[in-house]
C-alpha positions as CSV (number, residue, x, y, z in Angstrom):
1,X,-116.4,118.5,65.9
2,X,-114.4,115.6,64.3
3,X,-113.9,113.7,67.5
4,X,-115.2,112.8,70.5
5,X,-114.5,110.6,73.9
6,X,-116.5,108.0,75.2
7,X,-119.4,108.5,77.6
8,X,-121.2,106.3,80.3
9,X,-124.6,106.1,80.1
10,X,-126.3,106.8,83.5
11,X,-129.2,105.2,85.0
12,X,-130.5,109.0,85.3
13,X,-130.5,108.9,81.3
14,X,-133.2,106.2,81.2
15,X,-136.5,106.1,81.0
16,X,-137.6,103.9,83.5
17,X,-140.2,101.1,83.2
18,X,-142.7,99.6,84.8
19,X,-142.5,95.9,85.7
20,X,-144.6,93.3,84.0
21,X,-147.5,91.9,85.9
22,X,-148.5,88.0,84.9
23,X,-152.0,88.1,84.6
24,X,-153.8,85.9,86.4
25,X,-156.0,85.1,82.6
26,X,-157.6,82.0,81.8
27,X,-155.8,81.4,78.8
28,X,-156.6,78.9,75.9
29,X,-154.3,78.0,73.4
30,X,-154.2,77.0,69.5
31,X,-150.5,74.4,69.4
32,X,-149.5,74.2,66.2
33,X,-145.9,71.6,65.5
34,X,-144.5,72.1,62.2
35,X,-143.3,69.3,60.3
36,X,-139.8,67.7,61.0
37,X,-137.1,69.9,60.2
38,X,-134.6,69.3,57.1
39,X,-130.9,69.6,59.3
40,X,-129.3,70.1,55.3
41,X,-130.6,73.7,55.6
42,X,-128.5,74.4,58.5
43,X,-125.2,75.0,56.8
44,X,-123.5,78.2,58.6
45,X,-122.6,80.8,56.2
46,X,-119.5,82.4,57.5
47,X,-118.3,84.2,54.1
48,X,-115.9,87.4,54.4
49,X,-118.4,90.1,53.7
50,X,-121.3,88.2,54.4
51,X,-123.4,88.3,57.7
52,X,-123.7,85.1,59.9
53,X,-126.9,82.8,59.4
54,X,-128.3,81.9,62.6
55,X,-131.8,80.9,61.6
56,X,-134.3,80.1,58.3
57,X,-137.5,81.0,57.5
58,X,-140.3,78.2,57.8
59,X,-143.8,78.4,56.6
60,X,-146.9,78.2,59.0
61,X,-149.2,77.0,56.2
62,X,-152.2,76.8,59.0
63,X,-151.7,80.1,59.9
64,X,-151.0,81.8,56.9
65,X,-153.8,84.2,56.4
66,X,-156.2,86.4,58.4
67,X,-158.9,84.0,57.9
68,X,-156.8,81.6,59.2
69,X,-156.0,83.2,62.2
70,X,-159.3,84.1,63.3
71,X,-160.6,80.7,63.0
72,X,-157.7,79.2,65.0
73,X,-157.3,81.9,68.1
74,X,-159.2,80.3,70.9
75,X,-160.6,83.8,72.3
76,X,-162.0,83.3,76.0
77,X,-164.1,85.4,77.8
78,X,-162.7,86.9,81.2
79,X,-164.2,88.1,84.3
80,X,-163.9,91.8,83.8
81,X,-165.0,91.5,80.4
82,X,-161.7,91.3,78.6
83,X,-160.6,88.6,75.8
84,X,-157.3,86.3,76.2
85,X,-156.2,83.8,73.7
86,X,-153.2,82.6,72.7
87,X,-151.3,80.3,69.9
88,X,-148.1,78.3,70.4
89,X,-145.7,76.9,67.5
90,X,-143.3,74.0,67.8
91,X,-140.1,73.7,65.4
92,X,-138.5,70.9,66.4
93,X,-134.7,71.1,67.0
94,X,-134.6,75.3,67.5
95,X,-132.3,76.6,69.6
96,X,-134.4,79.8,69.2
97,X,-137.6,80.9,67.7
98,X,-139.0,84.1,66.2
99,X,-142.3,84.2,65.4
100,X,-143.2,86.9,62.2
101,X,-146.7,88.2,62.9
102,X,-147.8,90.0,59.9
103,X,-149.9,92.6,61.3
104,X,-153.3,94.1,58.7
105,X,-154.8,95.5,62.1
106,X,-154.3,95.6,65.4
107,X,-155.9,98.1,68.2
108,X,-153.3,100.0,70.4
109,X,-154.7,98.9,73.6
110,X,-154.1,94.9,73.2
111,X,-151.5,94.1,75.7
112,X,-148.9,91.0,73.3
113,X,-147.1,88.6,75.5
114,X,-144.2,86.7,74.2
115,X,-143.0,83.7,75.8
116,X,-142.3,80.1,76.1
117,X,-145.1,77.6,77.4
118,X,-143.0,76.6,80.5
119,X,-141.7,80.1,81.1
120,X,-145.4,82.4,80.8
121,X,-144.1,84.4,84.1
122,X,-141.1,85.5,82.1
123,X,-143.2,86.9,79.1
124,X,-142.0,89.4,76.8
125,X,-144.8,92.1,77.2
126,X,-145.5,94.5,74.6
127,X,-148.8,96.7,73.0
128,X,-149.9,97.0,69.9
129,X,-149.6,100.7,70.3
130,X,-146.1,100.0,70.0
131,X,-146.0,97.3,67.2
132,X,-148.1,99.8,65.3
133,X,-145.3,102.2,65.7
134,X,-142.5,100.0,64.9
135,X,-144.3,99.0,61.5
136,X,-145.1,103.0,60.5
137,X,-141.0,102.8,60.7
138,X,-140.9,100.3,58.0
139,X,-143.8,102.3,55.9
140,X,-142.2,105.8,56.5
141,X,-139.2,104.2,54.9
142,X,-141.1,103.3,51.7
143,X,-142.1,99.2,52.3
144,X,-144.8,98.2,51.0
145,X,-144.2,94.5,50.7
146,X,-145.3,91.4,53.6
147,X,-142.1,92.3,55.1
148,X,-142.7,95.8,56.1
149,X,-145.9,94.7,57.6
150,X,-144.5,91.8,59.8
151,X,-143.7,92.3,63.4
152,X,-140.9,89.7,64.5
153,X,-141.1,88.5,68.2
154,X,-138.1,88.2,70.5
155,X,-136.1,84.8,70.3
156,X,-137.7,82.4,73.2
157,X,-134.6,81.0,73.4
158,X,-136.3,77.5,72.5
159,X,-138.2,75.4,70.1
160,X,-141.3,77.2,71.0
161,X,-142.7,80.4,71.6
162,X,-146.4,81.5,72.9
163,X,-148.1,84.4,71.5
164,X,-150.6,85.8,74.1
165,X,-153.0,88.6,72.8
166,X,-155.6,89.8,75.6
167,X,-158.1,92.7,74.7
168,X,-160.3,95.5,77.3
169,X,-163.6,94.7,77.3
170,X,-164.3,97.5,75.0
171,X,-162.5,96.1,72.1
172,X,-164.1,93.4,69.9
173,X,-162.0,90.3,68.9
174,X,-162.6,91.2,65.6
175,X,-160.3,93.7,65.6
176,X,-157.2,91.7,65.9
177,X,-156.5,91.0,61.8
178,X,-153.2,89.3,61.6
179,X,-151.2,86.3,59.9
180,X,-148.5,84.1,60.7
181,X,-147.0,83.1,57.6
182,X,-143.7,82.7,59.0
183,X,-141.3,81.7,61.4
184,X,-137.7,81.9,61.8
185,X,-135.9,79.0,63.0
186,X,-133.1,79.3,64.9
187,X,-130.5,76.4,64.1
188,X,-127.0,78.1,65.6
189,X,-126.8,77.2,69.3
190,X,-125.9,80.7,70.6
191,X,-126.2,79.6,74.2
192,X,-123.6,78.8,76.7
193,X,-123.5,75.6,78.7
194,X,-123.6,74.7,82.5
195,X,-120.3,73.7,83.7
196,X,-121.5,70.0,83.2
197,X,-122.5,70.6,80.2
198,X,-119.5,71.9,78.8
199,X,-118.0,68.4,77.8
200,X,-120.4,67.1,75.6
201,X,-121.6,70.5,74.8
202,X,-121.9,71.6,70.5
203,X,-122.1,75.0,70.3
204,X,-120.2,76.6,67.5
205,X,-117.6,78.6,69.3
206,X,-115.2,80.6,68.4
207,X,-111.6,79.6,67.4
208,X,-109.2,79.1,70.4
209,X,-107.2,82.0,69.2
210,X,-109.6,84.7,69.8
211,X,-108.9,86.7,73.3
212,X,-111.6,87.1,76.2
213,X,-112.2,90.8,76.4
214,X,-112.7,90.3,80.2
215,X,-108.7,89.0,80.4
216,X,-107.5,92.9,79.5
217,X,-108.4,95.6,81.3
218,X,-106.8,97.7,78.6
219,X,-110.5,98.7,77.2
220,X,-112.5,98.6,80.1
221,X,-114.3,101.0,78.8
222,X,-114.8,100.7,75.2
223,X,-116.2,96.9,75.7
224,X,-118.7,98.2,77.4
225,X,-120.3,99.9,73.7
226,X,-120.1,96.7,72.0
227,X,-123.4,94.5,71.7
228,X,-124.0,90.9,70.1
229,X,-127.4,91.9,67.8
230,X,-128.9,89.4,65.1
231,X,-132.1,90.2,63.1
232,X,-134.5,88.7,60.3
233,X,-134.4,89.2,56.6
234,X,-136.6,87.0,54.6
235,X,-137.4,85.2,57.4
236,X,-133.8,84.2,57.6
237,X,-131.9,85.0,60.9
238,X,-128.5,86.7,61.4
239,X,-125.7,87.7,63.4
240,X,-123.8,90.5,63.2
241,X,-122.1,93.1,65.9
242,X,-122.4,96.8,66.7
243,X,-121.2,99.7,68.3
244,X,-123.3,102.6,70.6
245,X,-121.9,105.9,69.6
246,X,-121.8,109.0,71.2
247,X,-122.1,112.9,69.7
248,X,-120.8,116.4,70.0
249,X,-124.1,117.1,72.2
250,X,-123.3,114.3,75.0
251,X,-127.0,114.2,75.1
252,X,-126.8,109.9,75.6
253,X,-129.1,109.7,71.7
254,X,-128.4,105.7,71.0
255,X,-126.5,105.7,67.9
256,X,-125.7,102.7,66.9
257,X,-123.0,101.1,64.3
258,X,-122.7,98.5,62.4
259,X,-122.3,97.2,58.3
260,X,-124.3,98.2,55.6
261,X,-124.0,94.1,54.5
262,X,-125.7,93.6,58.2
263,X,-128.2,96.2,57.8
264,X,-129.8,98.0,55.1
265,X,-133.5,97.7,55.3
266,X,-135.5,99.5,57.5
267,X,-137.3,96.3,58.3
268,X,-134.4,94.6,59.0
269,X,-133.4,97.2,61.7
270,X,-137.1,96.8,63.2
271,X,-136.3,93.3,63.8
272,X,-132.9,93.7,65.4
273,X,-132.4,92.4,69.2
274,X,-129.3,93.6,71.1
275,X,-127.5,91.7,73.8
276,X,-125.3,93.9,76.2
277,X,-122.6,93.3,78.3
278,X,-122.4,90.0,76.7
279,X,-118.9,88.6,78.0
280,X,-117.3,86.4,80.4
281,X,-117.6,86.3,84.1
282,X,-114.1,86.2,84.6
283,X,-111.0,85.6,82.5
284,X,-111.5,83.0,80.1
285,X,-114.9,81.7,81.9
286,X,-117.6,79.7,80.3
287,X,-120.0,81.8,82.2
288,X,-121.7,85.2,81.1
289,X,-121.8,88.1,83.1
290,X,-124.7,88.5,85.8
291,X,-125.9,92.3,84.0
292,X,-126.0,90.5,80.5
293,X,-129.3,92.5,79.1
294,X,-131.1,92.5,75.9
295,X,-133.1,94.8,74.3
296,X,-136.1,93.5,71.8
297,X,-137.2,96.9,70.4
298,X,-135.2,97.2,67.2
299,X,-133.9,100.2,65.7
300,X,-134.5,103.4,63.4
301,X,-132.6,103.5,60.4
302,X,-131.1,106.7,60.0
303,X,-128.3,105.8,57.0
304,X,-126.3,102.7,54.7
305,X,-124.1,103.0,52.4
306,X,-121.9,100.0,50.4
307,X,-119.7,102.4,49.6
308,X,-118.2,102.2,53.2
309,X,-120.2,98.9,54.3
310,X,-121.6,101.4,56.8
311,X,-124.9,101.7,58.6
312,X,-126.2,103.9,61.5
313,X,-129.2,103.0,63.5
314,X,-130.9,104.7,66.4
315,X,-132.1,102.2,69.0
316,X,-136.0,102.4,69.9
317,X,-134.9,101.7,73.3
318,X,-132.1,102.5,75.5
319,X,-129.6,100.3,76.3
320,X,-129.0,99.5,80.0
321,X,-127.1,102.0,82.4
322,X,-124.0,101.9,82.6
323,X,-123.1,101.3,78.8
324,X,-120.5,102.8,77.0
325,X,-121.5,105.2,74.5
326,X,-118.2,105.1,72.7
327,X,-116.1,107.9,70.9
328,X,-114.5,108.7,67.7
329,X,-112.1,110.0,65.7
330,X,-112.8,111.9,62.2
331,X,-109.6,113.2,61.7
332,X,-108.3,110.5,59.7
333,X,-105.0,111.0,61.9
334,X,-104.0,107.0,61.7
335,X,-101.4,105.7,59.3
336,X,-100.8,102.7,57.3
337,X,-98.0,100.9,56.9
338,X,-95.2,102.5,54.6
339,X,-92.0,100.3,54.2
340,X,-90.7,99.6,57.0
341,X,-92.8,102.0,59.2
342,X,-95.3,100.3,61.6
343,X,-98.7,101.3,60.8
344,X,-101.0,102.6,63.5
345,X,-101.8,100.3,66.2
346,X,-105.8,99.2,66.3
347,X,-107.7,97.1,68.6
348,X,-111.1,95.3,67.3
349,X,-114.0,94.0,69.9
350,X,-116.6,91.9,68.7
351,X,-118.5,88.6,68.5
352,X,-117.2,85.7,66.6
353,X,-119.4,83.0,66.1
354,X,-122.1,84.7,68.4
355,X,-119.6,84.2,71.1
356,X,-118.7,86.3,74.1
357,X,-116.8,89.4,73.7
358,X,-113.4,89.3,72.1
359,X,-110.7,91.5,71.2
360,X,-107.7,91.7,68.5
361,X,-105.2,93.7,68.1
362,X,-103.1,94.8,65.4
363,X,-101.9,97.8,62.8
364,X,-103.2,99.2,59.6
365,X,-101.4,97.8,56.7
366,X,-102.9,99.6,53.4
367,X,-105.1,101.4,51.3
368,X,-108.4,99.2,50.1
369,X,-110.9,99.5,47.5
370,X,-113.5,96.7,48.5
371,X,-116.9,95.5,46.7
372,X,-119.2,92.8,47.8
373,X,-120.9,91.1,45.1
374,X,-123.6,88.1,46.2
375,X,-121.6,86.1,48.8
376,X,-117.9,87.2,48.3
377,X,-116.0,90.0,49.2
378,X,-113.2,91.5,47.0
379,X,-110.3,93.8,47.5
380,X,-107.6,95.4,46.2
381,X,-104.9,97.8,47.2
382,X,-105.8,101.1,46.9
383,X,-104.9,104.5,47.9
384,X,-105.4,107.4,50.9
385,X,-108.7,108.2,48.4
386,X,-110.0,104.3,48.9
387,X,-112.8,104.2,51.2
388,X,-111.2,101.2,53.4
389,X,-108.3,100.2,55.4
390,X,-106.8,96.5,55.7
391,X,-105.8,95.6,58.7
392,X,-102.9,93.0,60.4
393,X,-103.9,91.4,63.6
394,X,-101.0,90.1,65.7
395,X,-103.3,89.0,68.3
396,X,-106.6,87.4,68.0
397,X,-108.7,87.0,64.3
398,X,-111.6,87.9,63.6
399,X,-114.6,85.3,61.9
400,X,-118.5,85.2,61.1
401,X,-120.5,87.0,63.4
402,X,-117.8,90.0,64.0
403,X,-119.1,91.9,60.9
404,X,-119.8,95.6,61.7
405,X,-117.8,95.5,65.1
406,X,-115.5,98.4,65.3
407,X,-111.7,99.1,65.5
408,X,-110.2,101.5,67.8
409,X,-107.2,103.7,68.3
410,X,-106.6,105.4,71.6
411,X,-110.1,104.9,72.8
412,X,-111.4,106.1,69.6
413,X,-113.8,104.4,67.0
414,X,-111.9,105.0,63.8
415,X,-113.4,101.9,61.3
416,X,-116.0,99.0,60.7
417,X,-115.4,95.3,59.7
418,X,-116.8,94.6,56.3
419,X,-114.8,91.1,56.2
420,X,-111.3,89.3,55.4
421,X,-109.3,86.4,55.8
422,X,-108.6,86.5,59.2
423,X,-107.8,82.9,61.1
424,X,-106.8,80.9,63.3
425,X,-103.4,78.8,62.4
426,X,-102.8,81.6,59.5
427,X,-100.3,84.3,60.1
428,X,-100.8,87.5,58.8
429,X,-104.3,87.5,58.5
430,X,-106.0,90.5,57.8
431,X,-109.2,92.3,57.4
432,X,-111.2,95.1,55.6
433,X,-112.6,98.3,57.5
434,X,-114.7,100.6,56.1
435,X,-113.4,104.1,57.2
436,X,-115.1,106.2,59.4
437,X,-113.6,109.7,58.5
438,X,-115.0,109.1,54.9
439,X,-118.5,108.1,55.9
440,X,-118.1,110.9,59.1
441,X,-117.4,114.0,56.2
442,X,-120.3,112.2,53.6
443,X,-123.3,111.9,56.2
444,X,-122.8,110.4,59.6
445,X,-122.1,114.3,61.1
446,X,-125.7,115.8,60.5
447,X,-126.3,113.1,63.5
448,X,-123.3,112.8,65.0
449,X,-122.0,116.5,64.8
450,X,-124.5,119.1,65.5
């Protein structure tokens, strides 16, 4: 098939799992603060082309080998025979932490708990059964460096995050071998306020221009497939958006969309974290929704290419019911702009700035032929060969943090942002997709076809 409609995922299609006890362990704790942070190396990159920085990599110089570790982690001794200990790290000024655990061994059955030192009875709870599996990803891919070997926590949200290990009584402590050489600092404040903290509030939002997604009912649907995600590379944190696609087979697999310039390391797709139903409330609120979810688990890598700035991933996890898995349209059917002739209309949902679900909407103007080179983005016009399609918003822009989001026609994914010129206060702004069909016809159907 060359398209397909959208599809709600039911709660039927998920695996359910069991809630998280808090263990009642006596835990000790190595604190570690790391030194004051240098605000210069803060600067937001918001280049067309380029994904968003949210966060940059710090060294853990006391923790930064397995000798380290083992001297510092403040095993102790429970009832039943099983070890707890745990190590906190302080960057001061973090909106967000993630902590990268490089991992040499770890048994299956230890039982990881993420969390922050105020909030332990709403840990992030994991094994190393399934850390193991996420870095065999990154080896089965070819890594071999630090990086294919490092496990990145979820963001605490804070300046701080606790990493709780606890063991059976039949494992030895000396089978946890791991390092921390590094953490990721997260200096964009993707939070939202109280509604007294609103006035004095900082965060980087979006222009004024952009339009709530929860004002139109027009893609009620369709919003429902679009998720906020950010990731590490180098240590350094991002911010990108993405799309859950459906296939020929209906059979609810989380495919997932998004740049090639987001995502293009297998490693990189371990680390991504996925927020869902990430919008407003209500109509222009400052509020997110009550079923805002997120999903820690990262993602498969299944294909990237620059050629269309495109990447699919599979999700390790599935993304909560009632999710959109959205459909699309390989039949290249749209239309650009010729003379006087309207071009086909699109619609775009994404992120900017990390910010709740926005749309724009708009036509396709032309032929592309785009290449990113370091941090810039060039284009030119092209032809019906050229792998993209430049498109004209008449409502809403689009800016850093909607790379990878999707454009639609008639409920149908047909392209993903790669980058532009888009604004607010500049009319006729435009931006790059890379197109679907070409992608779809190269690769994307032996997943998405069969």
């Amino acid at each position: 098939k060359t398209y397909v409609d959208s599809l709600v995922l039911p709660a039927s299609a998920i695996k359910s799992v069991a809630a998280n006890d808090v263990p009642a362990a006596q835990v000790a704790v190595f604190a570690i603060q790391l030194p004051a942070w240098d605000a210069a190396k803060s600067a937001e990159t918001t280049v067309p082309g380029m994904a968003m920085q949210i966060g940059a990599a710090r060294a853990v110089d006391a923790l930064a080998s397995v000798a380290q570790v083992n001297k510092a982690l403040p095993w102790k001794l429970q009832a039943d025979g099983s070890h707890v200990a745990a190590v906190s790290i302080t960057s001061c000024g973090a909106y967000g932490l993630r902590v990268g655990v490089q991992v040499e061994q770890l048994p299956d059955n230890a039982v990881i708990r993420v969390y922050r030192a105020d909030l332990r009875d709403k840990a992030y709870q994991t094994t190393g059964e399934s850390v193991n599996a996420l870095l065999a990803l990154n080896r089965a891919a070819g890594a071999t460096s630090a990086a294919a070997k490092t496990w990145w926590t979820p963001d605490t949200g804070a300046g701080e995050a606790t990493i709780e290990i606890a063991l059976p009584a039949s494992v030895s402590t000396a089978a946890v071998q791991i390092a921390i050489p590094t953490v990721s600092h997260v200096f964009q404040n993707l939070a939202l306020p109280t509604e007294t903290e609103w006035a004095e509030f900082t965060k980087a939002t979006s222009g004024a221009c952009n339009l709530d997604a929860t004002c139109t009912t027009n893609y009620a649907l369709e919003r429902n497939a679009v998720a906020r995600m950010t990731f590490v590379s180098d240590g350094n944190g991002y911010l990108c958006t993405g799309t859950l696609l459906n296939n020929s087979k209906a059979d609810f697999t989380p495919y997932f969309i998004t740049a090639n310039h987001c995502i293009s390391t297998q490693a990189s797709a371990t680390s991504m974290q996925t927020s869902w139903f990430y919008r407003s409330a209500s109509c222009n609120s400052t509020s997110v929704q009550s079923n805002t979810a997120v999903r820690a688990r990262g993602a498969t890598l299944l294909y990237a290419t620059a050629s269309t700035d495109t990447t699919l991933l599979q999700l390790n996890e599935m993304p909560p019911a009632g999710t959109t898995l959205a459909g699309w349209d390989a039949r290249n059917t749209v239309t650009a702009r010729n003379g006087a002739t309207a071009g086909s209309a699109m619609y775009g949902l994404h992120h900017p700035k990390g910010d709740l679900l926005k749309y724009s909407e708009g036509a396709l103007e032309a032929y592309t032929n785009c290449t990113t080179s370091g941090q810039s983005l060039s284009c030119s016009t092209g032809d019906a060969q050229s792998n993209y399609y430049r498109v004209l918003w008449t409502k809403g822009v689009t800016e850093g943090g909607s790379s990878g989001s999707g454009i639609f026609n008639n409920g149908r994914l047909v392209r993903t942002s790669t980058g532009g010129c888009s604004q607010c206060g500049v009319i006729g702004g435009s931006d790059s997709y890379g197109r679907f069909d070409k992608v779809f016809n190269s690769r994307l159907n032996e997943w998405l076809a069969q």
